[in-house]
SEKETOR-654123 format. One record per residue (C-alpha): residue in three letters; residue number from 0; y, z, x. Coordinates in steps of 0.001 Angstrom, whole numbers, padded with zeros to 6 digits. Each point is the difference from the previous one (the first is absolute). Example, Ala and Ser with C-alpha at 12.3 -4.5 7.8 and 13.67 -1.06 7.14 Angstrom:
// residues 2
ALA, 0, -004500, 007800, 012300;
SER, 1, 003440, -000660, 001370;
This chain:
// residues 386
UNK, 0, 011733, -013453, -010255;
UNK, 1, -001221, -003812, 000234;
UNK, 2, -002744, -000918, -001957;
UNK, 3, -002109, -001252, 003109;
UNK, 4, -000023, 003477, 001454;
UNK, 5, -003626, 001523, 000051;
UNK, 6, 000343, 004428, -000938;
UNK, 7, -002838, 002553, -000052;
UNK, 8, 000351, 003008, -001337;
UNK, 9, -002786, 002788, 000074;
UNK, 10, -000451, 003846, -001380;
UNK, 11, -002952, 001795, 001385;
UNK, 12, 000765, 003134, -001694;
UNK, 13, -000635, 000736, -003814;
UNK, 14, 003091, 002270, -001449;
UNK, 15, -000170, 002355, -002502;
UNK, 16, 003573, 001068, -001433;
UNK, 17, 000896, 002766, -001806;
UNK, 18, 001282, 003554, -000783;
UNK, 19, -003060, 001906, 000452;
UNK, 20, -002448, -002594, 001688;
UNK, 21, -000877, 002362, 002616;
UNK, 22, -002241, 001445, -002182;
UNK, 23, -001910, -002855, 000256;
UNK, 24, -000926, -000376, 003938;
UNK, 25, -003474, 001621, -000853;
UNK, 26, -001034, -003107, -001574;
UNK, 27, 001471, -001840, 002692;
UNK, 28, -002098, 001306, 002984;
UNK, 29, -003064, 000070, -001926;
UNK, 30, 000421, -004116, -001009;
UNK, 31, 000769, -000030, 004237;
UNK, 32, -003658, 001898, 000465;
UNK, 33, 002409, 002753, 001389;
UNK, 34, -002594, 003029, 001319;
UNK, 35, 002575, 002280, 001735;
UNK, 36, 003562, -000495, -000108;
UNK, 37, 002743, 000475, 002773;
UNK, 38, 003389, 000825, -001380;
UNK, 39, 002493, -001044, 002777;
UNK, 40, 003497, 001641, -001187;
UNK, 41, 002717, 001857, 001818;
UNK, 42, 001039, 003668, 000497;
UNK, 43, 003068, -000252, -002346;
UNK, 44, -002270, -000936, -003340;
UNK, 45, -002796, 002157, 000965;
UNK, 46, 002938, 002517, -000169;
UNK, 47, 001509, -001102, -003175;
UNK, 48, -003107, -000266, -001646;
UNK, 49, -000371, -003696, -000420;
UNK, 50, -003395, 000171, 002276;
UNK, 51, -001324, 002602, -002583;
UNK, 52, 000522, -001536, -003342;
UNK, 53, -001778, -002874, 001505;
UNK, 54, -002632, 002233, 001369;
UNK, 55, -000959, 001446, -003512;
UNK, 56, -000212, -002952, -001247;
UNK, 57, -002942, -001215, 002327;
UNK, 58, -001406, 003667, -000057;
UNK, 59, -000135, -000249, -003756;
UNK, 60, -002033, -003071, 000668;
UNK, 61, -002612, 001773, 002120;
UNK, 62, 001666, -002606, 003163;
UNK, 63, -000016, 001802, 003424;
UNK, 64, 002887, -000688, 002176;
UNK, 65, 001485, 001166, 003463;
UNK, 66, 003395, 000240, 000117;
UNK, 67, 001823, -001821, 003107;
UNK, 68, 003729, 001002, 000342;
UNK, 69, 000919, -000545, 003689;
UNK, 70, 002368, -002614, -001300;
UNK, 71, 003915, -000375, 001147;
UNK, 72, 002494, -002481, -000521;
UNK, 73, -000183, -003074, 001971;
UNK, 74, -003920, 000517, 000498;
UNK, 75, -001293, 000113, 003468;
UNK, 76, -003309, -002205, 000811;
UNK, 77, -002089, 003145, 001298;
UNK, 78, 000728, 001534, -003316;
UNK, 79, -001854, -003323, -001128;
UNK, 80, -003177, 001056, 001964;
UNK, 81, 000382, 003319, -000868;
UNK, 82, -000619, -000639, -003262;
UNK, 83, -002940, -002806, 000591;
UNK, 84, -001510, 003355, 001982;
UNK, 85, 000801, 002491, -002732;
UNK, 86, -001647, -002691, -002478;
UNK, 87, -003172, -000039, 001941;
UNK, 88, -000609, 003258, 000628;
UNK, 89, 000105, 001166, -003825;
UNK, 90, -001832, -002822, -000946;
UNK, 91, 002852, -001773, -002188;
UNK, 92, -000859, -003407, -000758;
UNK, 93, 003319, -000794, -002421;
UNK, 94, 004037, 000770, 001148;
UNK, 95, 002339, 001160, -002817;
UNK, 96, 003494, -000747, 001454;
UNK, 97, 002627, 002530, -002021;
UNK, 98, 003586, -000301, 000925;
UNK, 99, 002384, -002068, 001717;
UNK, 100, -000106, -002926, 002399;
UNK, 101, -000600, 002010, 002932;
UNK, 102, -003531, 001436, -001862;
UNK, 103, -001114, -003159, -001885;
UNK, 104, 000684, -001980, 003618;
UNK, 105, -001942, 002244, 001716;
UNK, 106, -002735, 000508, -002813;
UNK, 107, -000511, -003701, -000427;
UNK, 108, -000070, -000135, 004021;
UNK, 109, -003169, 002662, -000152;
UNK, 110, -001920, -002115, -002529;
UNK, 111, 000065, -002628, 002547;
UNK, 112, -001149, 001504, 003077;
UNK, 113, -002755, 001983, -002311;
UNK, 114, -001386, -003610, 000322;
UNK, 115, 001126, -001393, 003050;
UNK, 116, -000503, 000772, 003316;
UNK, 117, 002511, 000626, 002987;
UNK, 118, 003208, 001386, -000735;
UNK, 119, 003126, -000812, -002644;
UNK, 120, 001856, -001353, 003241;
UNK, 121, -002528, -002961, -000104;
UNK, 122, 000478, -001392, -003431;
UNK, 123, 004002, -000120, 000440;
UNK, 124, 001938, -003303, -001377;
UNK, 125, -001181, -001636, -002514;
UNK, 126, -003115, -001381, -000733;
UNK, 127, -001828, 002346, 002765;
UNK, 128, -002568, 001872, -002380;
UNK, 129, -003508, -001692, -000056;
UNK, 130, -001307, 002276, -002910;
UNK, 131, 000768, 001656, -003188;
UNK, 132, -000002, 003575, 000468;
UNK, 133, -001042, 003040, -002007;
UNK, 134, 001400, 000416, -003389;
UNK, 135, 003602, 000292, -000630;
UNK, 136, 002001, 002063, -003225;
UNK, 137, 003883, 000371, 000325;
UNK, 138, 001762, 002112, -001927;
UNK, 139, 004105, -000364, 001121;
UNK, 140, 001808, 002959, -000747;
UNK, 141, 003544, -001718, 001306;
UNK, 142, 001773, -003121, -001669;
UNK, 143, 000468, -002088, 003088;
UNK, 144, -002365, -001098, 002378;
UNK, 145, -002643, -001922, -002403;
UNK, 146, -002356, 000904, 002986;
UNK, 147, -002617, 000306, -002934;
UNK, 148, -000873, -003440, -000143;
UNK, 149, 001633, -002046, 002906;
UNK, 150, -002620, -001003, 003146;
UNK, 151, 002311, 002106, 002569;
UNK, 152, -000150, 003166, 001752;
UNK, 153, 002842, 000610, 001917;
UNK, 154, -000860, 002879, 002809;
UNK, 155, 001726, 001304, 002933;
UNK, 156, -001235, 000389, 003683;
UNK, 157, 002544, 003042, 000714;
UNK, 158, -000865, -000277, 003468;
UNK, 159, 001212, -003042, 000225;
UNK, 160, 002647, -000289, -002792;
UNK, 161, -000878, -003060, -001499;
UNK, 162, -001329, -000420, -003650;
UNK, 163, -003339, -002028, -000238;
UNK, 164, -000868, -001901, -003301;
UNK, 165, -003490, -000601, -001092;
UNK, 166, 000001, -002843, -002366;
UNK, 167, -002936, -001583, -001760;
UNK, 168, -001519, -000692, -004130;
UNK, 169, -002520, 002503, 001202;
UNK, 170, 002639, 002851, 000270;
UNK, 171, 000774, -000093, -003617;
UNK, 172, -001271, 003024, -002025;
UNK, 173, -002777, -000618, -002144;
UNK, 174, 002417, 001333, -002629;
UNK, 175, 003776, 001237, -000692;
UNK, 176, -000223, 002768, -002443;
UNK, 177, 003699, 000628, -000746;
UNK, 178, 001152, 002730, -001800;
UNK, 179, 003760, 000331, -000822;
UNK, 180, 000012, 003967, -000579;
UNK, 181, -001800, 000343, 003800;
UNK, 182, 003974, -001145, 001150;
UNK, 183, 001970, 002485, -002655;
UNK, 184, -000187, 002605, 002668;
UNK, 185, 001671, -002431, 003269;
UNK, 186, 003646, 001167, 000648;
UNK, 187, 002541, -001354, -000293;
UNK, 188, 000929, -001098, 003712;
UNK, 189, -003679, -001332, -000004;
UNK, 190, 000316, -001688, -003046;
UNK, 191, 003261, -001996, 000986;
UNK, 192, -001724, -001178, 003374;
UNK, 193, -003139, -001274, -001308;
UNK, 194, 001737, -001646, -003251;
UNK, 195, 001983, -001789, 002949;
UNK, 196, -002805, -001068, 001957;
UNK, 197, -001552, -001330, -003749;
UNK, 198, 003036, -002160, 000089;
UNK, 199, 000283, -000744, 003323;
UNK, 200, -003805, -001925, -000315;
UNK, 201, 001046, -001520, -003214;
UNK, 202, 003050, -001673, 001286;
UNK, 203, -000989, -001066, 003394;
UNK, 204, -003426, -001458, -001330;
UNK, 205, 002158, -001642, -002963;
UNK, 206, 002767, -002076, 002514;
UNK, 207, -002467, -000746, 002953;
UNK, 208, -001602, -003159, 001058;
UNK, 209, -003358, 001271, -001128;
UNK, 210, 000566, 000534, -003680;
UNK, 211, -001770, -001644, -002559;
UNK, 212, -000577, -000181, -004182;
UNK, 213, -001838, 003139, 000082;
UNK, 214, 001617, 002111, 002221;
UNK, 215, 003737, -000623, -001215;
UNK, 216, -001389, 000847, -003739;
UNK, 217, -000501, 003455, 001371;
UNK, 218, 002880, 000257, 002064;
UNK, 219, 002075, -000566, -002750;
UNK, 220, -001739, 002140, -002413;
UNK, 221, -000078, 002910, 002840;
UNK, 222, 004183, -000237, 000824;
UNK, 223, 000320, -000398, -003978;
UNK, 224, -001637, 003427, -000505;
UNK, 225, 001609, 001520, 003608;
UNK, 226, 003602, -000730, -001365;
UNK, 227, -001246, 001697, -003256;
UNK, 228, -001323, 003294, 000794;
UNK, 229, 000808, 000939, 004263;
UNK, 230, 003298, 001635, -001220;
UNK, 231, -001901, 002066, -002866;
UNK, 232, -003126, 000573, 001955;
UNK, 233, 001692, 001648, 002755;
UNK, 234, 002494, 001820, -002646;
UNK, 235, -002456, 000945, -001942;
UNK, 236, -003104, 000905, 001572;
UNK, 237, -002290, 000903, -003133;
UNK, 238, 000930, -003017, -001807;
UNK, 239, -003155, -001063, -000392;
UNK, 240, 001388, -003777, -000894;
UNK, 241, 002165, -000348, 002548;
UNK, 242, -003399, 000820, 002745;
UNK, 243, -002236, -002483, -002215;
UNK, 244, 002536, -002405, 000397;
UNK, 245, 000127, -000150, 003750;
UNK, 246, -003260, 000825, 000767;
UNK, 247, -000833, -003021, -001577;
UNK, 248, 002929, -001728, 002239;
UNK, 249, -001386, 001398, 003150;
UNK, 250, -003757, -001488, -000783;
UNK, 251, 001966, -003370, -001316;
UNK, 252, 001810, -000259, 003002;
UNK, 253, -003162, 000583, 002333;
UNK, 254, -001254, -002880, -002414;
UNK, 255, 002963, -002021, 001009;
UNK, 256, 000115, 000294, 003792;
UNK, 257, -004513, 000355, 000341;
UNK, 258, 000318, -004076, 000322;
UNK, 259, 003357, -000307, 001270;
UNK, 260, 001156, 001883, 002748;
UNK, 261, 003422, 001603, -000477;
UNK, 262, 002816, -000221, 002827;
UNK, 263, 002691, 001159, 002485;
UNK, 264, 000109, 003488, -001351;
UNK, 265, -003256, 000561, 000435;
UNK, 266, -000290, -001647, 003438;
UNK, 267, 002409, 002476, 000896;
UNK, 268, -001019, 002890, -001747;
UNK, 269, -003350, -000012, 002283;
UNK, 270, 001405, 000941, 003625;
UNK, 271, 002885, 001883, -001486;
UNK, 272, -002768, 002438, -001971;
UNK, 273, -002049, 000393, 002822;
UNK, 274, 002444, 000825, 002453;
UNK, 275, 002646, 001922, -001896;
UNK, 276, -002371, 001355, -002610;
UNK, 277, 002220, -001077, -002850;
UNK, 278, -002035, -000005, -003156;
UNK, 279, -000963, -003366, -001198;
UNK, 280, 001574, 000001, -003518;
UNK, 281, 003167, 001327, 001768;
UNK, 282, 000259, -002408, 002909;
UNK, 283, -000539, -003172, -002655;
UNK, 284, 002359, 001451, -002493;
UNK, 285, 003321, 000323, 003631;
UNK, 286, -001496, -003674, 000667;
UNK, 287, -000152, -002079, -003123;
UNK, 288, 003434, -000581, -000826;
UNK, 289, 000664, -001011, 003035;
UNK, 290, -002564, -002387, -000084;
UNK, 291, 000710, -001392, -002878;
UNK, 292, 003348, -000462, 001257;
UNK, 293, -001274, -001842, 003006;
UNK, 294, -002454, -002269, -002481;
UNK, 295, 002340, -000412, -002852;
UNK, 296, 000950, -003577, 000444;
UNK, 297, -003181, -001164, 001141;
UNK, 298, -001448, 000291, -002916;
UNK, 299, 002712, 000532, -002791;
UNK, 300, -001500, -000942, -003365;
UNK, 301, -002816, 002966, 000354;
UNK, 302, 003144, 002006, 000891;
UNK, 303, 001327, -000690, -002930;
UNK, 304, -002662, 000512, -002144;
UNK, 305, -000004, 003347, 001753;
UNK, 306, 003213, 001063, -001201;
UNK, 307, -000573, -000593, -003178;
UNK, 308, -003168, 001875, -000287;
UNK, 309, 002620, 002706, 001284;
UNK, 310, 002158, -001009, -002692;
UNK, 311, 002952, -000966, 001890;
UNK, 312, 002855, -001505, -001127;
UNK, 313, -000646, -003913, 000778;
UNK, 314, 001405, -002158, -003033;
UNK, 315, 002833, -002377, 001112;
UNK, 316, -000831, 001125, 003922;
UNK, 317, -001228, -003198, 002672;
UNK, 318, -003353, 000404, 001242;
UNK, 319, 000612, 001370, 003200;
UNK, 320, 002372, 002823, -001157;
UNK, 321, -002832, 000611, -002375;
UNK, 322, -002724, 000420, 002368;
UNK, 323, 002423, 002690, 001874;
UNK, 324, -000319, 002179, -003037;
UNK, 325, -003674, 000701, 000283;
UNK, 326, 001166, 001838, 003518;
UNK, 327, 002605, 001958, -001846;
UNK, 328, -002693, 001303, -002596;
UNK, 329, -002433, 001013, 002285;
UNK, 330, 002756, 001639, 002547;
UNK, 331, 001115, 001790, -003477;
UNK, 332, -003449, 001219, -000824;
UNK, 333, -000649, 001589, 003055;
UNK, 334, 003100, 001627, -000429;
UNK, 335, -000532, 001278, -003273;
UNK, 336, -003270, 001129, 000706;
UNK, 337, 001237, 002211, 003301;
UNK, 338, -001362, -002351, 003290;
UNK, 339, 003554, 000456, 002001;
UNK, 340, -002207, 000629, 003157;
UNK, 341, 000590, -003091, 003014;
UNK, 342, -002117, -000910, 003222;
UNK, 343, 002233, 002127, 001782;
UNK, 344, -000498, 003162, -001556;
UNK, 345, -003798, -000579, 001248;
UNK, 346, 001557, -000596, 003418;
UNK, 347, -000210, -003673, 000263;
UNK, 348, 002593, -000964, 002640;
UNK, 349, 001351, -003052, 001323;
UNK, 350, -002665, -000338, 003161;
UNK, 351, -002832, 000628, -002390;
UNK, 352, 000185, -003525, -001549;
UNK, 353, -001173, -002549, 002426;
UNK, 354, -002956, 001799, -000181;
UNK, 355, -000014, 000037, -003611;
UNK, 356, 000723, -003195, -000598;
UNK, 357, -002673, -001197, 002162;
UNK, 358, -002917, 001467, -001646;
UNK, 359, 001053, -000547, -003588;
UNK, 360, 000117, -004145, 001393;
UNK, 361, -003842, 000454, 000461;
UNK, 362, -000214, 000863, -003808;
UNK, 363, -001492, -002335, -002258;
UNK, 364, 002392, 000599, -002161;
UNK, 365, 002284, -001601, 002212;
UNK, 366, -001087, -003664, -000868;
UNK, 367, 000354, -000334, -003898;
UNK, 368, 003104, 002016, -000052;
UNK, 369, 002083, -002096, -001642;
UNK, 370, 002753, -000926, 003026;
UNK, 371, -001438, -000022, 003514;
UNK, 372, 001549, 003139, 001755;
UNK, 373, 001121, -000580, 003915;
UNK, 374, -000855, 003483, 002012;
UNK, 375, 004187, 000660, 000206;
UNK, 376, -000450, -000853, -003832;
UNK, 377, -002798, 003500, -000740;
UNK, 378, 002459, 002237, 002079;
UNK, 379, 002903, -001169, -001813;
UNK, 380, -001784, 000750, -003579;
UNK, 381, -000915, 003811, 002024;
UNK, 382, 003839, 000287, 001074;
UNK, 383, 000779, -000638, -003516;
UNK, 384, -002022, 002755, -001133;
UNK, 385, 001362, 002812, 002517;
């Protein structure tokens, strides 16, 4: 970085961290002026039981709630305004998000139209919003998305099958309340895709164009604690360690690429989710070795730092062979942690790419990637990754 470069760097959202710091979202709503709260979650933990041992905590409080669990992966937009009419009607004036990205998206999406008019479709891009909305508490239950404090919601119009992204400082939560023993429970499969995705923003936001002081402190302190624990975490499920250590990755991460941006993977990962429903998590963890492959010698001394935060072999090697290490340790961890799946086996063919590779060019992650892709350049990364 040159010392005539001009950064800003901004958290809206106050975190609390901690085994246990669920128990203290009471306090939380009623410093927000929280009345009635809407707890936007999905089937699955409502199911598990997640949903409940957050309900008894604000029941315990004397807090009333609605529960809202019409949420599915890759969130559609009329779920959005679903839950804005859901909100209304029981009078909720405060949104608990519990769960993964696809609930806190969506949650932090119905705190905004609770106070704006229109519809979600309005405010997408970045910078769209012209007012805070209603009060915001995330709780993550998955290691992965950081969704808990970053200023996007990313939401699907399944009609069309294209993901929108509603990005703006007034999307932030209000507050992260992250709990390590809320994840204990995620399996395994789950648990290797969103530890992927955790590394996936820390990398790309740590080598792009965009990254600054700030940002790369995280990054590094995210992969650092991703190269630690992933492997245990998804070995060991109830190690509660192992789950402190990358939920703490996945918020550090969001940290990271908030400011920054990320890159190609995620470019791509956008019109390959929405039209071949691959899971998020999973689509980044087929796409970023071969990205990395593709930016490896554009930028090869954050490469190398890389692969020695992986704990490569590098003494007596030349830069450049290196840099090519930090794509052998993160092909090897998504080995060892069971991600054999390829675009292919989601029934991404050869015809599907022009397509593909056109819409991930309109991403704005596109720009401080660190090497400028060509369109042959994105379906060449996808062929890789068949």
């Amino acid at each position: 970085m040159t010392i005539n470069r001009v950064f800003r760097y901004e958290l809206p959202t106050a975190i609390e961290f901690g085994n246990g710091a669920v128990q203290d979202l009471p306090n939380h709503i009623k410093r927000l002026n929280g009345g009635k709260v809407l707890l936007v979650t999905d089937p699955g933990l409502v199911k598990a039981g997640v949903a409940e041992h957050v309900t008894h905590v604000l029941e315990q409080s004397g807090i009333p709630f609605h529960i809202y669990s019409d949420i599915e992966p890759d969130p559609d937009i009329e779920g959005v305004m679903e839950g804005r009419d859901a909100a209304k009607s029981e009078g909720c004036d405060c949104v608990v998000g519990l769960g993964g990205g696809s609930a806190l998206d969506t949650a932090k999406a119905v705190g905004l139209m609770l106070r704006n008019e229109g519809h979600i479709r309005h405010y997408v891009g970045i910078g769209q919003v012209p007012c805070k909305g209603a009060p915001v508490v995330a709780i993550p239950t998955t290691a992965g998305t950081g969704s808990e404090i970053t200023i996007w919601s990313v939401l699907s119009d399944k009609a069309a099958k294209v993901k929108l992204s509603v990005g703006s400082p007034y999307n932030c939560p209000d507050v992260a309340l992250c709990d390590p023993e809320l994840t204990v429970s995620l399996p395994p499969n789950l648990t290797a895709a969103t530890g992927m995705d955790a590394l996936t923003h820390a990398l790309e936001s740590y080598v792009n164009k965009a990254t600054q002081p700030i940002s790369e402190a995280m990054s590094v302190q995210s992969m650092k604690l991703i190269a630690r624990s992933l492997r245990v975490a998804v070995a060991q499920g109830d190690n509660l360690a192992a789950r402190f250590d990358m939920l703490l990755a996945s918020l550090m991460a969001a940290m990271a690429f908030n400011p920054t941006r990320l890159g190609l993977s995620h470019a791509l990962a956008m019109p390959l989710g929405a039209r071949f429903h691959i899971p998020h998590g999973t689509v980044n963890a087929i796409l970023l070795p071969e990205v990395m492959q593709y930016n490896v010698w554009s930028n090869i001394p954050k490469f190398v730092d890389i692969a020695k935060l992986f704990e490569m072999p590098t003494e007596g090697l030349s830069s450049r062979d290196a840099a090519v290490l930090a794509v052998e340790a993160v092909r090897q961890l998504k080995d060892d942690i069971g991600i054999q799946q390829t675009l292919s086996d989601y029934g991404v063919k050869e015809e599907h790419l022009d397509l593909v590779a056109e819409e991930a060019m309109t991403s704005g992650n596109v720009p401080v990637n660190p090497r400028q892709p060509t369109h042959e350049d994105l379906k060449q990364i996808c062929r890789q990754a068949m």
